[in-house]
N, C-alpha and C positions, 0 to 999 in steps of 0.2 A: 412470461417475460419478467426479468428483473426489476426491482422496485429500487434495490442499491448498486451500484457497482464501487468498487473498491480497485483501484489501481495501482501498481508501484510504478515508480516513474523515476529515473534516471536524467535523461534531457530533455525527454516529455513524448519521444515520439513514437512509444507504446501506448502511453494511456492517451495521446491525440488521436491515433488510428482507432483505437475499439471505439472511445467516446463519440468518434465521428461517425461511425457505423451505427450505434445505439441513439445518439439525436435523429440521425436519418430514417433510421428504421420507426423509431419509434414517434419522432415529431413531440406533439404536444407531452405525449405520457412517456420522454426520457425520464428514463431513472435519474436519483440522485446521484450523484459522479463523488465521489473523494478519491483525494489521489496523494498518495503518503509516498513518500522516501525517507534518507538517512538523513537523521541530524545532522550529519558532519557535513551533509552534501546537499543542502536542502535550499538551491537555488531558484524552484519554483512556490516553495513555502515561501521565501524572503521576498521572490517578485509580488508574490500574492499580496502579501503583507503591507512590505515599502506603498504598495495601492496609487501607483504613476504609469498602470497600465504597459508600464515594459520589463522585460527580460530583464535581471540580474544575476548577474555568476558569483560562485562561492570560490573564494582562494584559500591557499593556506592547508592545514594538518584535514584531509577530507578520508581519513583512514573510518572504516568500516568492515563490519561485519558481509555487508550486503556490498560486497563489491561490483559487483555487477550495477549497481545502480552511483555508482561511486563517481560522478559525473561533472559534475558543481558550474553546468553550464545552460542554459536554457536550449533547445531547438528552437531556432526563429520565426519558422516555419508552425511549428506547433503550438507555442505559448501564446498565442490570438484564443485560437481556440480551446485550450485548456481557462483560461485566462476567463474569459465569457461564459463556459458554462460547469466548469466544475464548481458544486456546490461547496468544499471545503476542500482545503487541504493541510494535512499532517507531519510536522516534520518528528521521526517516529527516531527511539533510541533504539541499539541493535537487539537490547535483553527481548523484544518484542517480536522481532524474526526470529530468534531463536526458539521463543514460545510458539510460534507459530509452528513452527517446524516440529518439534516434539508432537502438540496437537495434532499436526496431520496425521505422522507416522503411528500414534497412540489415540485414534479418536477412544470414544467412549464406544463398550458393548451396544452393539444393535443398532448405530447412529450410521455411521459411513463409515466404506474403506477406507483403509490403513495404504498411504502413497508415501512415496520421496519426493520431498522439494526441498530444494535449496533455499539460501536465508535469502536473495531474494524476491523468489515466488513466494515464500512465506510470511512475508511482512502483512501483507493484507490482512489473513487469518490472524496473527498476532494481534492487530492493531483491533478488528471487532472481536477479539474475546475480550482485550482491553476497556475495550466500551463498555460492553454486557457486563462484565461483572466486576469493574473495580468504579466504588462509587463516587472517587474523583472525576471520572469522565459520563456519571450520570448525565449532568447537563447538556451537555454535547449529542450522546445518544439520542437522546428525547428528541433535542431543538433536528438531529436528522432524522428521526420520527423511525428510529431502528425500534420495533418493538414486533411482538407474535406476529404480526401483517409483514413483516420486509419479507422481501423475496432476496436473498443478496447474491450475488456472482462473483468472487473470486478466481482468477485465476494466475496457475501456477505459469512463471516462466523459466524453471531453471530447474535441473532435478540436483543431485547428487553432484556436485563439482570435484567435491575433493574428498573421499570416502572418509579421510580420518580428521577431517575437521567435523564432518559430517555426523560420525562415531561420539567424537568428543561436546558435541552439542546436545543430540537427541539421547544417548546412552551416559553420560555423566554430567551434562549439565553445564556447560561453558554457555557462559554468557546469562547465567540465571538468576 
C-alpha cells in the first residue's frame, strides 16, 4: 500500500474519490494525500490557504498547459473532504507537467516503462521529481517525509490529447 499519494485535481472530484477510497481502505495508515493543480487554476490551493474552511473559485486569465484541470472552481461536495484530510496542497507551474511528461515517456534505463500521459496526468510526477531533486523544495519533502521509505502512487489521468502538442513538449521541449 501507498505511503504517498499525489493527486491532480481540477474541482476536486478526482482526488476526493481515490482519497476517499484510500482513508476507507486504509483507516488509521492513510497515506499522505497532496493534491497539486495549475497555478493559474488553483482554487483549492487558495481555499486551503484563505484557512475559513470553505470552497473558493479562481476568476480571470486560468489559461494552462493542463487544461484538463483548468477548472478554478471547487466541487462542493468534495472540498469537506479534500479539505480534512489532504496533507498539502500544490499550486504547481505548467514547466512541471511538462517535466513530468518527458520523465514518463524517457524514464531512466532499467527503472520503468516508458508510457503517454498528458500534462495532466503528469503533473504529479513533475511535481515529486521537483521535490527530490531541486533543493528549494528540500524542506517540504522532508516535512512530507518523501524519502528511500515512501511508497508513492501516481496516477495517470490523461494519455496523449493532442499528438503535436504532445511532440512539441516531450521531443523539443516546450514548456521547459
Amino acid at each position: 500500500m501507498p505511503t504517498h499519494l499525489f493527486l491532480q485535481a481540477g474541482v476536486g472530484s478526482f482526488a476526493g474519490s481515490i482519497m476517499g477510497y484510500f482513508i476507507e481502505k486504509m483507516q488509521q495508515q492513510a497515506p499522505t494525500i497532496i493534491i497539486v493543480e495549475p497555478h493559474k487554476a488553483n482554487c483549492l490551493y487558495r481555499s486551503a490557504t484563505i484557512n475559513d474552511g470553505l470552497p473558493h473559485s479562481v476568476g480571470g486569465d486560468m489559461s494552462t498547459l493542463m487544461a484538463g484541470l483548468a477548472c478554478g472552481e471547487p466541487n462542493i461536495t468534495s472540498w469537506p473532504m479534500l479539505r480534512d484530510h489532504a496533507t498539502c496542497f500544490i499550486s504547481a507551474d505548467d514547466c512541471l507537467a511538462a517535466n513530468g511528461m518527458r520523465l514518463l515517456a524517457a524514464p531512466r534505463p532499467g527503472t520503468d516503462e516508458p508510457f503517454v500521459s498528458g500534462e495532466s496526468g503528469a503533473i504529479g510526477t513533475g511535481v515529486l521529481y521537483a521535490l527530490m531533486t531541486q533543493p528549494a523544495y528540500r524542506e517540504l519533502a522532508e516535512s512530507l517525509r518523501l524519502n528511500a521509505d515512501a511508497q508513492v502512487l501516481l496516477i495517470s489521468t490523461e494519455g496523449d490529447t493532442s499528438p503535436d502538442v504532445y511532440e512539441d513538449i516531450v521531443w523539443f521541449g516546450r514548456n521547459g
